[in-house]
C-alpha positions as CSV (number, residue, x, y, z in Angstrom):
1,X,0.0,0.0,0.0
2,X,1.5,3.0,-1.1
3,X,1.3,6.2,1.5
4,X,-0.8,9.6,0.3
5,X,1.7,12.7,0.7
6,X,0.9,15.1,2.8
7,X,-0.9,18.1,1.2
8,X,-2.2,20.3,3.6
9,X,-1.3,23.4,3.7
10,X,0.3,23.3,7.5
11,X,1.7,20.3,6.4
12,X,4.3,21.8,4.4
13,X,4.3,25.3,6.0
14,X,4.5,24.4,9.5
15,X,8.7,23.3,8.8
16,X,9.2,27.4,7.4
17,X,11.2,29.5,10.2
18,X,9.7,32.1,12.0
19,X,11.9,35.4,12.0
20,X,10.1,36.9,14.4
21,X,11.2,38.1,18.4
22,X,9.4,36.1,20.9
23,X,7.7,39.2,22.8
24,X,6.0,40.0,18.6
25,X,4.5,36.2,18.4
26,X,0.4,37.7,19.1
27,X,-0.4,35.1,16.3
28,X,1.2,31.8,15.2
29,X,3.2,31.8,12.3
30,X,1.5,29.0,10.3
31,X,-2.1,30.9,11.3
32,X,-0.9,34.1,9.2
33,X,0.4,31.6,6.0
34,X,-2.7,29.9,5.9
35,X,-4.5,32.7,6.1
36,X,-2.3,34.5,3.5
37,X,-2.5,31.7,1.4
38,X,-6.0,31.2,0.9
39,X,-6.6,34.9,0.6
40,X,-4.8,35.1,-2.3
41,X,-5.7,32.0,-4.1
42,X,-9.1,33.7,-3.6
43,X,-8.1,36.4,-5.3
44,X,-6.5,38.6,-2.5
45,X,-3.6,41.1,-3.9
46,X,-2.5,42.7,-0.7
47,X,-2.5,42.9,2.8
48,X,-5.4,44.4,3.8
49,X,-7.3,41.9,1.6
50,X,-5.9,39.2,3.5
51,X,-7.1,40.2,6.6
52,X,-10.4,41.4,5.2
53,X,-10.4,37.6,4.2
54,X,-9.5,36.5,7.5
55,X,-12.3,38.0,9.0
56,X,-15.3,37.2,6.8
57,X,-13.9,33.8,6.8
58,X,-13.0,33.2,10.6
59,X,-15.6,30.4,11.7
60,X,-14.5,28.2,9.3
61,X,-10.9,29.3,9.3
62,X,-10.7,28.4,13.6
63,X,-12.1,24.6,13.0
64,X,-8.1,24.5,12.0
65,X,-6.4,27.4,13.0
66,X,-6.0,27.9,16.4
67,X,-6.6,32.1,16.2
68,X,-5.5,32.4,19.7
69,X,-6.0,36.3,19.3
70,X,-8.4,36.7,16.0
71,X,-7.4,37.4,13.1
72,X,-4.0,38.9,12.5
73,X,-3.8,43.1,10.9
74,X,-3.3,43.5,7.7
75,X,0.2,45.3,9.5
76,X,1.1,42.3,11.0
77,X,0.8,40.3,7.5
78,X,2.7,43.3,6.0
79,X,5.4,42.6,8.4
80,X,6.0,39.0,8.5
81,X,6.0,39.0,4.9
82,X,9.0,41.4,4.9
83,X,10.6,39.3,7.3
84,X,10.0,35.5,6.3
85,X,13.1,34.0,4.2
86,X,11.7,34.1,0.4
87,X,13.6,30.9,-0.8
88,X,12.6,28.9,2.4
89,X,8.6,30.3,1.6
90,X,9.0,29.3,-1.8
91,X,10.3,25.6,-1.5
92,X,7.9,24.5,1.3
93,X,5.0,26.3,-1.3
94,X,6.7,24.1,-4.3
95,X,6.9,21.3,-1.9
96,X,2.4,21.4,-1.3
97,X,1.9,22.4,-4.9
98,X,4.1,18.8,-5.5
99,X,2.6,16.8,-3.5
100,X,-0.6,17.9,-4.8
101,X,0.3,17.1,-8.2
102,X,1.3,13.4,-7.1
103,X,-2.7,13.0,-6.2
104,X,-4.3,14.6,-8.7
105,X,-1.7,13.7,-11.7
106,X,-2.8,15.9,-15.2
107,X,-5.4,18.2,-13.0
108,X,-3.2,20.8,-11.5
């Protein structure tokens, strides 16, 4: 029996390093990607979108986030982005979008 990869979203983005100071941690790392993340693939373009999106979306966003305190600012987004290393961010996204492709092989 061959295993499924792992495709979630925190699956892949849970491993990325947080640059942050641990007295600036209000929200979990992996809570702003995911966030992030599906804000843009639903068509968010900046940060204020995102946490527009976070908000209108919270209920179902904390049956897997854990949103200790809400949704993040579109601030905070702005600077964790600015912070997070862009060649780590983009091999743990290229990492989900592959294992993705390995279940759904010609649909992606």
């Amino acid at each position: 029996m061959k295993l499924r990869p792992k495709i979630t979203l925190i699956d892949h983005f849970e491993k990325l390093s947080d640059p942050r100071v641990d007295r600036t941690k209000d929200h979990k790392l992996i809570d702003i990607l995911v966030i992030a993340l599906c804000a843009m693939i639903c068509g968010a373009d900046n940060f204020v979108a995102m946490e527009t999106y976070g908000k209108s979306k919270y209920e179902w966003l904390k049956q897997f986030l854990e949103l200790k305190n809400g949704i993040p600012s579109h601030d905070t987004f702005a600077r964790v982005f600015a912070r997070i290393d862009p060649n780590e961010f983009e091999q743990c996204f290229r990492d989900w979008i592959s294992s993705i492709t390995e279940l759904m092989p010609g649909e992606v």
